[in-house]
BAPABA-143384 format. One record per residue (C-alpha): x, y, z; residue number from 1; residue in three letters. Coordinates in nm, 4 decimals, always signed. Layout:
<node><c1>X</c1><c2>Y</c2><c3>Z</c3><pos>NUM</pos><code>ALA</code></node>
...
This chain:
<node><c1>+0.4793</c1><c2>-9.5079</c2><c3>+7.9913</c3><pos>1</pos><code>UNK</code></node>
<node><c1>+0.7842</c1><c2>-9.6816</c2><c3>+7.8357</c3><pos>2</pos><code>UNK</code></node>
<node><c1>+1.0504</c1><c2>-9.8440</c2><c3>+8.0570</c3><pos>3</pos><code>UNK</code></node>
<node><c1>+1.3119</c1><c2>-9.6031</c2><c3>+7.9933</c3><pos>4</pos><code>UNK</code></node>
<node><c1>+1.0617</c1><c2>-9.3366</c2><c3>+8.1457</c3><pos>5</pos><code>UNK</code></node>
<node><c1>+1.0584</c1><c2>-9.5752</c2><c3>+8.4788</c3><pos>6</pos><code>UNK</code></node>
<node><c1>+1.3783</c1><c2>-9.6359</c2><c3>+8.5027</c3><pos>7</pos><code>UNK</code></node>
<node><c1>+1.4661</c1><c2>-9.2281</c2><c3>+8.5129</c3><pos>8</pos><code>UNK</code></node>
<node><c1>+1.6365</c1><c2>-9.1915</c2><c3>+8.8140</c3><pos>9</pos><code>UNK</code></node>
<node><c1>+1.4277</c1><c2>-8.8312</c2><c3>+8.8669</c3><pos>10</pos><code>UNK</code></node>
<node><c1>+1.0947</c1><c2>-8.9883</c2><c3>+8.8258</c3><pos>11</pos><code>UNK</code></node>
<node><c1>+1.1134</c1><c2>-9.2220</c2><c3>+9.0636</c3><pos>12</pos><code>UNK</code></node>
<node><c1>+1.2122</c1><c2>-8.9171</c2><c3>+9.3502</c3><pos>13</pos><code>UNK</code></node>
<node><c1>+0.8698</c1><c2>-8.7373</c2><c3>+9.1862</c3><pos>14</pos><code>UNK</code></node>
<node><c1>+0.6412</c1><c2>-8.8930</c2><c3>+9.4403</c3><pos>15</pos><code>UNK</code></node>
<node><c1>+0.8055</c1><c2>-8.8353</c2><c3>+9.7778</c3><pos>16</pos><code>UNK</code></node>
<node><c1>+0.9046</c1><c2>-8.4323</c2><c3>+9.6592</c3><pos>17</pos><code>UNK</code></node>
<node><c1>+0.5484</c1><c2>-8.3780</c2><c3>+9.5877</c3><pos>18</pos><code>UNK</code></node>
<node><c1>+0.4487</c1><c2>-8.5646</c2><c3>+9.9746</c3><pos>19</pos><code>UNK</code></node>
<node><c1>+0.7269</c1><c2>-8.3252</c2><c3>+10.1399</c3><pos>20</pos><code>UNK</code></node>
<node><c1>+0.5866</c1><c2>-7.9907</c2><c3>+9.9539</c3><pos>21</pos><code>UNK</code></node>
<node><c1>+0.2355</c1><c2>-8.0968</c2><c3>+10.0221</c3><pos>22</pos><code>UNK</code></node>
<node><c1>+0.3511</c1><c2>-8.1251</c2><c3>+10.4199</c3><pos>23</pos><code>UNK</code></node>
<node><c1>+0.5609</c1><c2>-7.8020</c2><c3>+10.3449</c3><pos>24</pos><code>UNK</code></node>
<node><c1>+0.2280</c1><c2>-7.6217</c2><c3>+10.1712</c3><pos>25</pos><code>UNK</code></node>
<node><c1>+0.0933</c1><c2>-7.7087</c2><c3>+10.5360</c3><pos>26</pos><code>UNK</code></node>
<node><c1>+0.2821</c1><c2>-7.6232</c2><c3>+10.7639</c3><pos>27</pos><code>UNK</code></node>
<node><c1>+0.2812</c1><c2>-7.2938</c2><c3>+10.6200</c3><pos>28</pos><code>UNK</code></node>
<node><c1>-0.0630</c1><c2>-7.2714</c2><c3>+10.6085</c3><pos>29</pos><code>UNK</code></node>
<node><c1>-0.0778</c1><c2>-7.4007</c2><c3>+10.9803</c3><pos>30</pos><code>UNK</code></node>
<node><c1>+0.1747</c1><c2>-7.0963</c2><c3>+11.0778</c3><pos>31</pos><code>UNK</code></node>
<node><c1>+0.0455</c1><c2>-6.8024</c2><c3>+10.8433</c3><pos>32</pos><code>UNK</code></node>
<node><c1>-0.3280</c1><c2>-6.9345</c2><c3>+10.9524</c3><pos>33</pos><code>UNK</code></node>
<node><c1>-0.4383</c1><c2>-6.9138</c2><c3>+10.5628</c3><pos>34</pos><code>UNK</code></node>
<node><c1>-0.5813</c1><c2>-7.2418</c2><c3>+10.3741</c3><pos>35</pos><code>UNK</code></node>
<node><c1>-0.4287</c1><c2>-7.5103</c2><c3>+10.1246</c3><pos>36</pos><code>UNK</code></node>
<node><c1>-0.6726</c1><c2>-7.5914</c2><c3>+9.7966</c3><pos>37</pos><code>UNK</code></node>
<node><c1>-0.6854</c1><c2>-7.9345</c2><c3>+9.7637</c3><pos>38</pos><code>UNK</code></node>
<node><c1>-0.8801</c1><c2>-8.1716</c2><c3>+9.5312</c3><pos>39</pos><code>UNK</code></node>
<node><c1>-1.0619</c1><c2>-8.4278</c2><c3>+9.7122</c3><pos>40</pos><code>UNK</code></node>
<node><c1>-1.2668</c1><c2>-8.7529</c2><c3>+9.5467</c3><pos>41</pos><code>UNK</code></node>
<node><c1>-1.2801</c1><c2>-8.5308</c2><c3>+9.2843</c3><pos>42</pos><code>UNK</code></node>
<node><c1>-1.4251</c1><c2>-8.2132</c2><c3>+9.4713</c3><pos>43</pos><code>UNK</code></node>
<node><c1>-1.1652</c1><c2>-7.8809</c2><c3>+9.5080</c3><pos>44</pos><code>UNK</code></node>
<node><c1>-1.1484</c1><c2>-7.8203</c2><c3>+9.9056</c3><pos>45</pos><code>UNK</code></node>
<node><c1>-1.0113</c1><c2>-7.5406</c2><c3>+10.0969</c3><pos>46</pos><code>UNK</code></node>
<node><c1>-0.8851</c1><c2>-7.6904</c2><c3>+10.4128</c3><pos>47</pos><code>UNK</code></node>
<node><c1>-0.7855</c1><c2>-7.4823</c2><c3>+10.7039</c3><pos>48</pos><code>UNK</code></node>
<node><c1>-0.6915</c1><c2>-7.4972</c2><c3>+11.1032</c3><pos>49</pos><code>UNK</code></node>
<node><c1>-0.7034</c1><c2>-7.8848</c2><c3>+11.2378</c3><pos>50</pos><code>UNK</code></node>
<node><c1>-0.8247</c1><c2>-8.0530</c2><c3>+10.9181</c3><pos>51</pos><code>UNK</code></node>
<node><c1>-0.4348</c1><c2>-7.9665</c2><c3>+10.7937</c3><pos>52</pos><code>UNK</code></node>
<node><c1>-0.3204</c1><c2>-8.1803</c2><c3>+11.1095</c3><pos>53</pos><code>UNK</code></node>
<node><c1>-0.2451</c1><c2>-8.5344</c2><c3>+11.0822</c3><pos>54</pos><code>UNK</code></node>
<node><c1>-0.4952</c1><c2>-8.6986</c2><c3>+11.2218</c3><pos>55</pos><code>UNK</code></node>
<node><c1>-0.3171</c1><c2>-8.7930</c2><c3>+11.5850</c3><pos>56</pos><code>UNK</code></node>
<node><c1>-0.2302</c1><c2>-8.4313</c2><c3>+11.6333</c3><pos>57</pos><code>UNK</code></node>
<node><c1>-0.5887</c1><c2>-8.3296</c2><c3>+11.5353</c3><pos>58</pos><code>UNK</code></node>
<node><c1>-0.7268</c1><c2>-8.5193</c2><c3>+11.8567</c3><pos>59</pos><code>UNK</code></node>
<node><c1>-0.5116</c1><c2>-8.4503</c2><c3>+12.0783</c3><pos>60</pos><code>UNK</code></node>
């Protein structure tokens, strides 16, 4: 990436959009009880019901 991409006011607010409509993607999946795909170390997941919790929530 060259600097001028860096200093693009719009990709620096890239990260935190995608972390509020991955929270977003489950919620909705919390309240509609369906499933978000996910891609973990590599390995496409289907999580569903507490493992969509943060974890505090999860164990309590």
């Amino acid at each position: 990436m060259g600097k001028n991409e860096l200093d693009d006011p719009d990709r620096q607010k890239v990260s935190a959009a995608l972390v509020r409509a991955g929270q977003r993607a489950r919620e909705l999946a919390l309240q509609t009880g369906t499933g978000v795909a996910v891609r973990i170390n590599g390995e496409l997941r289907v999580l569903r019901g507490d493992d969509l919790k943060p974890k505090d929530q999860a164990e309590a």
